[in-house]
C-alpha positions as CSV (number, residue, x, y, z in Angstrom):
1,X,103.1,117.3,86.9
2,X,99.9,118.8,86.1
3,X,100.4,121.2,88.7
4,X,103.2,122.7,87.9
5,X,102.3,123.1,84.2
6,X,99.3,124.9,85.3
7,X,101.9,127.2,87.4
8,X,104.9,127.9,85.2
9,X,101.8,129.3,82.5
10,X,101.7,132.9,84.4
11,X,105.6,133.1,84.7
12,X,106.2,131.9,81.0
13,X,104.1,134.7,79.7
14,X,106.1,137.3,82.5
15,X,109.0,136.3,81.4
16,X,108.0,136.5,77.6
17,X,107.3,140.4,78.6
18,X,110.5,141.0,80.3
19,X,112.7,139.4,77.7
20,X,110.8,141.7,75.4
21,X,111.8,144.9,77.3
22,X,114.3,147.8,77.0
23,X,115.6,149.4,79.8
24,X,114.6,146.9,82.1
25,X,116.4,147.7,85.7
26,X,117.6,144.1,87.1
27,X,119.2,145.3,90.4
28,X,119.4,143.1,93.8
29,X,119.4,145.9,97.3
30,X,119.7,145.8,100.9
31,X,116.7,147.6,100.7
32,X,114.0,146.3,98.4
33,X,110.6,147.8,97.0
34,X,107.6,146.0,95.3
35,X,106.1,148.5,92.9
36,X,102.5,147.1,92.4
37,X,100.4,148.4,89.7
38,X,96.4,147.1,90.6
39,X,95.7,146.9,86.8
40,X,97.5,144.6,83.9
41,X,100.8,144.7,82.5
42,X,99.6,147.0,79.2
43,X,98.1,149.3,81.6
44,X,100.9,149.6,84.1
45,X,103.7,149.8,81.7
46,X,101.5,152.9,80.3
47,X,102.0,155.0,83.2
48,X,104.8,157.3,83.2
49,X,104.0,157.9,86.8
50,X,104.7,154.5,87.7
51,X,107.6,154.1,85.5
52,X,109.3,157.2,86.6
53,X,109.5,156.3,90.1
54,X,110.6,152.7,89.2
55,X,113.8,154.5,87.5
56,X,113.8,157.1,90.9
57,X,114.1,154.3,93.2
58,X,116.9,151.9,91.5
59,X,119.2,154.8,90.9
60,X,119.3,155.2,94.6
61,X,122.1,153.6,96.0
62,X,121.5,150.4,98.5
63,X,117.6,149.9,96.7
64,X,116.0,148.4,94.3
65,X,112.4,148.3,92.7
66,X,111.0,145.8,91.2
67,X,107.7,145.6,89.5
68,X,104.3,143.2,89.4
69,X,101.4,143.6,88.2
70,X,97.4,142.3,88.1
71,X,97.3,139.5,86.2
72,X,95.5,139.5,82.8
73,X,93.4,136.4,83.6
74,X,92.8,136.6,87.1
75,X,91.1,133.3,87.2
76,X,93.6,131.8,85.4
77,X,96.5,132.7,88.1
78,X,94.3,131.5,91.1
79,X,93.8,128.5,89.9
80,X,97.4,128.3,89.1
81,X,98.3,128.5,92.6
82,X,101.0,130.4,91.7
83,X,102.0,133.2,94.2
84,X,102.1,136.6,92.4
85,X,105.8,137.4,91.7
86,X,107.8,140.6,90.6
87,X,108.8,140.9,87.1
88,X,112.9,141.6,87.6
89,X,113.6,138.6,90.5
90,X,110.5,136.3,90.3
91,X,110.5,136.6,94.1
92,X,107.0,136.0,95.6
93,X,105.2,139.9,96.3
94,X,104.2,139.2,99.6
95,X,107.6,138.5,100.8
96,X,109.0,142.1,100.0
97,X,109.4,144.7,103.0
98,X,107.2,147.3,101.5
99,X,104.8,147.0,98.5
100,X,104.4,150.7,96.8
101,X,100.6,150.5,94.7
102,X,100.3,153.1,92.4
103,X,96.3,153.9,91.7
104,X,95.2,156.3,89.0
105,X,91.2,155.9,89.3
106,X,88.5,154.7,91.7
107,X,87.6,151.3,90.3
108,X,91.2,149.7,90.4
109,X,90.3,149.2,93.9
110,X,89.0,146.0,93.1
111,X,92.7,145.7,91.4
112,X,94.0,146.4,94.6
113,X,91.7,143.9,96.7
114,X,92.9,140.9,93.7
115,X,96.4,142.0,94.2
116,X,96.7,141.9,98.0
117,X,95.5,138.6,98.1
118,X,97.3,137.2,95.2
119,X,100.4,138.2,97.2
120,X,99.2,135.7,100.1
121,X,98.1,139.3,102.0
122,X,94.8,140.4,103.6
123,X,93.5,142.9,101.7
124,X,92.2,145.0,104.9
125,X,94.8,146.7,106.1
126,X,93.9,145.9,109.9
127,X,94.0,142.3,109.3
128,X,97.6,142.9,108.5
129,X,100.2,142.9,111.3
130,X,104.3,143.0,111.8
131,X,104.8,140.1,109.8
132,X,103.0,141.3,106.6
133,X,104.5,144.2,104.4
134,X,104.2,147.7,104.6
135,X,101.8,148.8,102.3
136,X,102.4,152.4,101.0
137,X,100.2,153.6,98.0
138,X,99.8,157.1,96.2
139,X,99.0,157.6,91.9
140,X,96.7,160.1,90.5
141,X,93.6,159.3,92.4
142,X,95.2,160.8,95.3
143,X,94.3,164.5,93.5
144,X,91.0,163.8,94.0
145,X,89.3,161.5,96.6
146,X,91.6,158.6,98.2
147,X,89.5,158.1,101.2
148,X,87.7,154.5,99.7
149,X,91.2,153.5,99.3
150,X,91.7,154.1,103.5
151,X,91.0,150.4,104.3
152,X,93.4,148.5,102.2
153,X,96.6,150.5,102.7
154,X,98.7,151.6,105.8
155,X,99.8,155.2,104.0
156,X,99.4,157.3,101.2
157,X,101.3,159.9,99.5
158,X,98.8,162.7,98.8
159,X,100.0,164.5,95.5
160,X,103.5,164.4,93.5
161,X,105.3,161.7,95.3
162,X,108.9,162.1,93.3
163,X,110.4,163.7,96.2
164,X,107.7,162.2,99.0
165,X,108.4,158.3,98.1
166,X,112.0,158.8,99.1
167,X,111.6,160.4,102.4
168,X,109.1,157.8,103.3
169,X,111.1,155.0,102.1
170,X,113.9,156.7,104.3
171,X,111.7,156.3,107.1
172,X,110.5,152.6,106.3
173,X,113.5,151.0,105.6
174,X,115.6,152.7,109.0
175,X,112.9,151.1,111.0
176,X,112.9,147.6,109.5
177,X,110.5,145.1,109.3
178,X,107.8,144.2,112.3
179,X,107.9,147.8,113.9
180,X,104.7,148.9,112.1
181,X,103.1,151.0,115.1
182,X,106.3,152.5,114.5
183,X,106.6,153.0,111.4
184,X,103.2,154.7,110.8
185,X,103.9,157.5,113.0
186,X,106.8,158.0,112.3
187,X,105.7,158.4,108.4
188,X,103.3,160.6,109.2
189,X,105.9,163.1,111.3
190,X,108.3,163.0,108.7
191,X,106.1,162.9,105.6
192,X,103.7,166.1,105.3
193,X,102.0,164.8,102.5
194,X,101.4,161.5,104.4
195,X,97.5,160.2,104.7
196,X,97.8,157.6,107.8
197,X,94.4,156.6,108.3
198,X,95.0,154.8,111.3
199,X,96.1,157.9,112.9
200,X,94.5,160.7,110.6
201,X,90.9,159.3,110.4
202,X,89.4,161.1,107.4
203,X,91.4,163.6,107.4
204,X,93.1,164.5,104.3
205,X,97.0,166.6,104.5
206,X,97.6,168.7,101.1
207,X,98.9,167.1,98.1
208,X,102.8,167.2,97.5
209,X,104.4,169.4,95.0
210,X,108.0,168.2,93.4
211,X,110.6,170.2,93.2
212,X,110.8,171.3,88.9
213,X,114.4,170.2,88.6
214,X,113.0,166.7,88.9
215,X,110.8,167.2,85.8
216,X,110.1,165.9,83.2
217,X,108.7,162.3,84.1
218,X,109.9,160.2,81.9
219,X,109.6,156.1,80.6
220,X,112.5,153.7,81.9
221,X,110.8,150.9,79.8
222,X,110.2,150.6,76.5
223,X,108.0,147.6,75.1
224,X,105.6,146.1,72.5
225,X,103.2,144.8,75.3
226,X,101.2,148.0,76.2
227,X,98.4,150.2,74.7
228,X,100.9,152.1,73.7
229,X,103.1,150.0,71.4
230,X,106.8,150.6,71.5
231,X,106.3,154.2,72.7
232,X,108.9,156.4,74.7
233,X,106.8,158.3,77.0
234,X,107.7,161.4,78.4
235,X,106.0,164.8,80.0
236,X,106.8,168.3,78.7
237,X,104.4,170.1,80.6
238,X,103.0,168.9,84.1
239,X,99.4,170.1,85.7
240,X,97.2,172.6,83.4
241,X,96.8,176.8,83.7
242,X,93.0,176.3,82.6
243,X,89.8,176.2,84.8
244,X,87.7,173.5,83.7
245,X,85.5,173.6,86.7
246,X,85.0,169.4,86.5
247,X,89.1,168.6,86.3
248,X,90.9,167.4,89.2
249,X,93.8,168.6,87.2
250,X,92.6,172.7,87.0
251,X,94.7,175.8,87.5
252,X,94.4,176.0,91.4
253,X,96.1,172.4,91.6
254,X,99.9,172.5,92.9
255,X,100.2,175.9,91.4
256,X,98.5,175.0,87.9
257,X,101.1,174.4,84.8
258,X,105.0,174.1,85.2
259,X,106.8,173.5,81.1
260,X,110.0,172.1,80.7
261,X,112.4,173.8,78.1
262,X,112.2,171.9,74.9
263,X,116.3,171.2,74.9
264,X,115.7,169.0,77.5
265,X,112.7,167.2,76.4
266,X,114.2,166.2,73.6
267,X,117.6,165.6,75.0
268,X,116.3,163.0,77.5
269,X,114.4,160.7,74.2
270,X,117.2,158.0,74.2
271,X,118.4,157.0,71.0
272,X,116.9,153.8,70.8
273,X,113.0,155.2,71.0
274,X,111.4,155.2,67.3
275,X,108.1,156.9,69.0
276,X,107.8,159.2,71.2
277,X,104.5,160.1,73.3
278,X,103.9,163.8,74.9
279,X,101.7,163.4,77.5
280,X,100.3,165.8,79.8
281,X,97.3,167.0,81.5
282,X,97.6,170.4,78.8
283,X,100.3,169.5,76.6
284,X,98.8,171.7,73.6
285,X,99.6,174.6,76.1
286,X,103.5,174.3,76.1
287,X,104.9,177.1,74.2
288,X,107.6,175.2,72.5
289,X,105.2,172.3,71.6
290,X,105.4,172.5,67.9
291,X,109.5,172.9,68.0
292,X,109.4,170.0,70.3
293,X,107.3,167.9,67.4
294,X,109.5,169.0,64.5
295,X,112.4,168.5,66.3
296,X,111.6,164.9,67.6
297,X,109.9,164.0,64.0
298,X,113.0,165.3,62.2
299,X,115.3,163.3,63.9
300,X,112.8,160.3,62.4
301,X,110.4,159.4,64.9
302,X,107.0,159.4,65.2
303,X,105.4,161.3,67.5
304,X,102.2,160.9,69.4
305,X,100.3,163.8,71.8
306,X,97.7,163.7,74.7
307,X,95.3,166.6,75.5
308,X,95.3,168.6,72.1
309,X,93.1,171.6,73.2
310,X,91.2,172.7,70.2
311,X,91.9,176.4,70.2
312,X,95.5,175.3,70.0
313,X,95.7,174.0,66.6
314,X,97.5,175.4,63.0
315,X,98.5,174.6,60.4
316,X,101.9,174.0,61.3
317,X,101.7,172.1,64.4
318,X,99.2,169.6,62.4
319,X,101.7,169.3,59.3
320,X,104.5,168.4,61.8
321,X,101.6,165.8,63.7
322,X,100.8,164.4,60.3
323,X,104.9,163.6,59.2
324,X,105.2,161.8,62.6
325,X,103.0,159.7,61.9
326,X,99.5,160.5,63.6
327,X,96.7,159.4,61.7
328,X,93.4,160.5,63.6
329,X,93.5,164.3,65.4
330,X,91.3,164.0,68.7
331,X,89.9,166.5,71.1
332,X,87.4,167.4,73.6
333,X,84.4,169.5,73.5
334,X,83.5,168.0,76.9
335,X,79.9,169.4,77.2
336,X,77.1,169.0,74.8
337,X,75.9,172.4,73.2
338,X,77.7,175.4,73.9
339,X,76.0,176.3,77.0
340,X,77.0,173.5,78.7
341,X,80.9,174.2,78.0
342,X,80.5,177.4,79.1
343,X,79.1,176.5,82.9
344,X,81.7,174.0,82.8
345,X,84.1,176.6,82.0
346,X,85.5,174.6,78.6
347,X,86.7,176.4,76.1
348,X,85.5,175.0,73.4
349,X,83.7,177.0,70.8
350,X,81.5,175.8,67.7
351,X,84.2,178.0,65.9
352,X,87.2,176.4,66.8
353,X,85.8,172.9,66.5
354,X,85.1,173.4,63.1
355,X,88.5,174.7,62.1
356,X,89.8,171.7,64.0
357,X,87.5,169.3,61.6
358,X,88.7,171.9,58.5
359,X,92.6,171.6,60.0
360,X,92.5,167.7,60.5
361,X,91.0,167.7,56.6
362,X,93.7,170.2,55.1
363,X,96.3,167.8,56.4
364,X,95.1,164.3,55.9
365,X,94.1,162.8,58.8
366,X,91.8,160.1,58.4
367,X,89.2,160.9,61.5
368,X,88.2,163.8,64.2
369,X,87.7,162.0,67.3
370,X,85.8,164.4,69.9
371,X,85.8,163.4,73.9
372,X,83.0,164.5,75.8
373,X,80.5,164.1,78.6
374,X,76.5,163.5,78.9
375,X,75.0,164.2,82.0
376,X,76.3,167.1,83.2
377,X,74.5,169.2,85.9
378,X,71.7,171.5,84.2
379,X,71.8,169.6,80.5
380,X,68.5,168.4,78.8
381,X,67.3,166.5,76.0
382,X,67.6,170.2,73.7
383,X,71.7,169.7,74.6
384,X,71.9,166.2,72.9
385,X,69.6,168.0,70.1
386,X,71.9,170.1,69.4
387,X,75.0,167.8,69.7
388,X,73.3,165.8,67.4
389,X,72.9,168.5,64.8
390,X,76.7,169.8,65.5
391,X,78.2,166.1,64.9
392,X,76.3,166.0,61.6
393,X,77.6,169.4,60.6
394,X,81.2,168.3,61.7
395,X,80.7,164.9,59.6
396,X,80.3,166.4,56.4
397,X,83.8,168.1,56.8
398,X,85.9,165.1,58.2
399,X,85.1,161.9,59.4
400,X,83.9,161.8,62.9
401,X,84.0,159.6,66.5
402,X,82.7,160.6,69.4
403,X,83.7,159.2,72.9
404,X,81.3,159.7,75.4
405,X,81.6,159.5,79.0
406,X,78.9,160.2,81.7
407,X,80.1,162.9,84.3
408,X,81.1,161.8,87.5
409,X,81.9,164.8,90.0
410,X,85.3,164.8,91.8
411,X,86.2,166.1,95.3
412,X,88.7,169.4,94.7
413,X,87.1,170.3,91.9
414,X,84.3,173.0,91.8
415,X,81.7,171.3,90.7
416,X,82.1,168.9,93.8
417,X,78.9,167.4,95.0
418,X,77.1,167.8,92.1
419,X,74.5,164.7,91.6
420,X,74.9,162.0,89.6
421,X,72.0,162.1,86.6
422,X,71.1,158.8,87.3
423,X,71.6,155.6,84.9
424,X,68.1,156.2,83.1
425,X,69.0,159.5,82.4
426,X,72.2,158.9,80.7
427,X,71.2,155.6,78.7
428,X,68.0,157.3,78.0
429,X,70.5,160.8,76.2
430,X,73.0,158.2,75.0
431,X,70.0,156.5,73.4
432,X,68.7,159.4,71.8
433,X,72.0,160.4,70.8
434,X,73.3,157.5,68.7
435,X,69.4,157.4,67.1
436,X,70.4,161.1,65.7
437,X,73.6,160.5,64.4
438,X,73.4,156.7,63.4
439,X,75.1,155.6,60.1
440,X,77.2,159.2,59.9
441,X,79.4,158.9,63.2
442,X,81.1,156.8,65.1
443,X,79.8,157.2,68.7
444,X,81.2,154.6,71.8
445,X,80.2,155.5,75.4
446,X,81.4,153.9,78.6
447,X,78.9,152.6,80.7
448,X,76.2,154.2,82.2
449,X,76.4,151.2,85.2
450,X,80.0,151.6,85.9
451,X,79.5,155.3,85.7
452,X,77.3,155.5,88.7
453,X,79.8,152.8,90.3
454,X,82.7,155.8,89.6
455,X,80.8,158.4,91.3
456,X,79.9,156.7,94.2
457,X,83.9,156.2,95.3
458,X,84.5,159.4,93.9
459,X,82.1,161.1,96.5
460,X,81.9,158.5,99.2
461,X,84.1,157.3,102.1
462,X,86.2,155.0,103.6
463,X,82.6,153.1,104.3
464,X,81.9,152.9,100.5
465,X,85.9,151.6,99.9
466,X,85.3,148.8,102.5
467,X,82.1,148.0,100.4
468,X,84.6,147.1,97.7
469,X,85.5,144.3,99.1
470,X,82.1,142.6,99.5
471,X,81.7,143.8,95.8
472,X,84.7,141.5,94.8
473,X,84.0,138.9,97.1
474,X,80.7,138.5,95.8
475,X,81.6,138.1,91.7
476,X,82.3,141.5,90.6
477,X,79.7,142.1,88.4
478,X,78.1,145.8,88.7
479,X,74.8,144.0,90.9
480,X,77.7,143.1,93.4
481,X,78.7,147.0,93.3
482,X,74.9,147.9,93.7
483,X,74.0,145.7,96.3
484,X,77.6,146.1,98.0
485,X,77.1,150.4,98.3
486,X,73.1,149.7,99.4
487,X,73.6,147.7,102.0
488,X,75.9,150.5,103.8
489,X,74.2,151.7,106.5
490,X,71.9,155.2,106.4
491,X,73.6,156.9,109.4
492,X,76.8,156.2,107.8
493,X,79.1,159.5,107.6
494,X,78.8,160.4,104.5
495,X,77.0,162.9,101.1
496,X,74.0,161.8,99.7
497,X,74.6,159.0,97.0
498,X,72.1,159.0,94.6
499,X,71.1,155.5,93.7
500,X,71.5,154.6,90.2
501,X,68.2,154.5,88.8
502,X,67.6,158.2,90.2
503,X,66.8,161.2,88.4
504,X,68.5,164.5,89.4
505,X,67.7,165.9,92.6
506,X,66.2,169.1,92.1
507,X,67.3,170.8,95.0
508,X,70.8,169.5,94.6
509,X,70.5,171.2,91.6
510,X,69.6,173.9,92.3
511,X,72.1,174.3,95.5
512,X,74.9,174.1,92.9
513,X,73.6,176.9,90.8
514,X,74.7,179.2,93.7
515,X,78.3,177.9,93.7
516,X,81.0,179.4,92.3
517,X,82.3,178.0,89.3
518,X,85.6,179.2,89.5
């Protein structure tokens, strides 16, 4: 009796979730997919990427979707015994044809190692054979660097999969179970866009590009149990026309920024969705953005945005912020003085950040929240000085947060390669940095550890994804990363990593001055 108590735990608090939902798609298929999110349920459920192809797949006829997810207590669910089940049928993961993962950054690897073998699977993909499922992944990391994720998957859909995730499911589900050899060539004939790195090595195709009719990506789900509460998510704009030189998401990627006309952005929020989110990688940019706020926040809802650019703000676009209901106005100055945002290509100027902080005062909201980065290549101890002395002058106008993250360089961006300022280095600016603005803003940074962790994926190989798993196996904590990525052999194909106590390379450095930033 124990026993099961201890198991029907996990699947009370599922269930709690899905009775909780609206818009939930309960739908039994010839053709079954798991869609398998390698993070928890509040993360998952707050990716429109992962909830717009959950809607894509059940309104084909003869398949269905169904969704699981990381557990929230890991622990907890091992020791349960329990085998990890999808949310709409309760039917064990493992025991689906194909298992879709959707993974938006490099960490959630571990997510996917936990996930695989809570579903009863091994997590290396060549451990798995005809009677195991297909594994199939793709999700925003696939912009950038998927190569650490090689190990654990049989396929990945490089790019926009809206269109891709169909044709490969075509090509899955007409072979059938047990005909994997099969199945992976034939993917990769059919599928441009399809990584196979069984039969492509490192070799990466180009990313995938949707048709527009297909946008905007929108929520299926609606629910209380996410970080964003209750919210109806949906994507006026899709990519970004600017040049940030450090953004996997810059102008050169799958033709830079495509808008969708604001009649049907706001014709697609269904009646039952009291907030509304605008997300987007420049949603500030849409040319109908304020008429799309008005309109939404007339009809009574409140309305919530990503990515407000700085240079994009007035007066009426905050007043129409403010009536639906946003309370803190946040931004990014992204480098440190204004020298640093101008390598980096931001566009950010002192200027315009103080008429934010004078904007966000005007109209009532109760905090600036800046986003930012420390460590970027060629920044010094006189950049956090004068950081320092810009918070202070932004403080006295409005209050003030500041979210700092260390810079970790991504592949496809231009400012690939660059070195990693080493975990001294950034806890030694961060340091300085809270001393200098201490009881007159609110500064949190992500850590400086986990940082280096980031970097290491986000420049290495499928030899640094296969470290992963010794990382995980080992406990997890970050001296289980470390020891995991030094004990990789030196001959290794790979860049040089630094190691995270380094300083900056010098001659790195100075090798990057020379390349192009645009």
């Amino acid at each position: 009796m124990a026993r099961r108590g201890r198991s029907s735990k996990p699947r009370d608090l599922l269930r709690e979730r899905r009775a909780a939902e609206t818009g939930t798609l309960v739908k039994e298929a010839p053709d079954e997919l798991c869609l398998l999110y390698p993070s928890p349920y509040a993360a998952g459920m707050s990716s429109l990427g992962f909830q717009s192809l959950y809607r894509a797949v059940n309104e084909t006829p003869g398949r269905a979707a169904h969704r699981a997810f990381l557990p929230d207590d890991v622990p907890s669910w091992k020791a349960s015994r329990a085998p990890l089940v999808t949310y709409e049928a309760e039917k064990p993961v493992g025991g689906y044809p194909v298992i879709g993962l959707s993974v938006a950054y490099e960490i959630e690897l571990a997510g996917v190692i936990e996930v695989l073998e809570l579903a009863g699977l091994p997590a290396l993909a060549e451990e798995r054979d005809d009677r195991h499922p297909f594994v199939l992944a793709g999700g925003p990391l696939t912009f950038s660097n998927p190569l650490p994720l090689g190990p654990y998957v049989d396929a990945v859909l490089m790019g926009e999969a809206d269109e891709t995730l169909h044709q490969a499911l075509d090509v899955l589900f007409a072979l059938g179970p047990g005909r994997k050899d099969q199945a992976l060539r034939a993917l990769a004939d059919a599928v441009p866009s399809a990584w196979v790195p069984a039969l492509h090595g490192d070799a990466m195709p180009p990313v995938a590009r949707c048709d527009d009719a297909l946008l905007p990506a929108r929520s299926q789900i609606v629910t209380p149990h996410t970080e964003l509460r209750d919210m109806f998510l949906i994507e006026p704009e899709r990519g970004c026309h600017r040049g940030c030189s450090y953004c996997v998401m810059r102008r050169s990627t799958n033709g830079g920024m495509r808008t969708v006309d604001a009649d049907r952005v706001v014709g697609l929020v269904p009646d039952h969705a009291k907030r509304v989110g605008l997300v987007g990688a420049a949603t500030t940019d849409h040319p109908q953005i304020t008429e799309i706020v008005e309109r939404l926040v007339d009809s009574g809802r409140e309305v919530g945005l990503s990515s407000l650019r700085a240079d994009r703000l007035n007066d009426r676009f905050l007043a129409a912020l403010r009536r639906g209901g946003q309370t803190v106005l946040t931004t990014a100055s992204d480098g440190a003085s204004q020298r640093l945002r101008d390598l980096v290509q931001r566009r950010a100027r002192e200027d315009v950040l103080e008429r934010a902080a004078e904007l966000a005062r005007a109209h009532g909201f109760k905090r600036l929240k800046l986003y930012m980065m420390v460590g970027l290549p060629e920044e010094t101890e006189e950049d956090i000085d004068e950081l320092i002395a810009f918070s202070l002058q932004l403080a006295k106008r409005v209050p003030l947060s500041l979210g700092i993250a260390p810079f970790c360089a991504k592949r496809n961006t231009p400012l690939d390669g660059a070195p990693f300022a080493g975990i001294d280095v950034v806890e030694r600016r961060l340091k300085r940095l809270r001393r200098g603005v201490k009881g007159k803003v609110d500064l949190r940074a992500t850590s400086a550890r986990w940082a280096w962790v980031e970097y290491v994926l986000a420049q290495g190989g499928q030899a640094e994804g296969r470290a992963v798993l010794d990382a995980v196996r080992a406990g997890g904590r970050f001296r289980h990363w470390k020891g995991a990525f030094e004990a990789l052999p030196e001959d290794r194909p790979r860049r040089a990593i630094v190691r995270p106590g380094n300083r900056v390379d010098r001659t790195q450095q100075q090798r990057r001055r020379a390349l192009p930033l645009a």
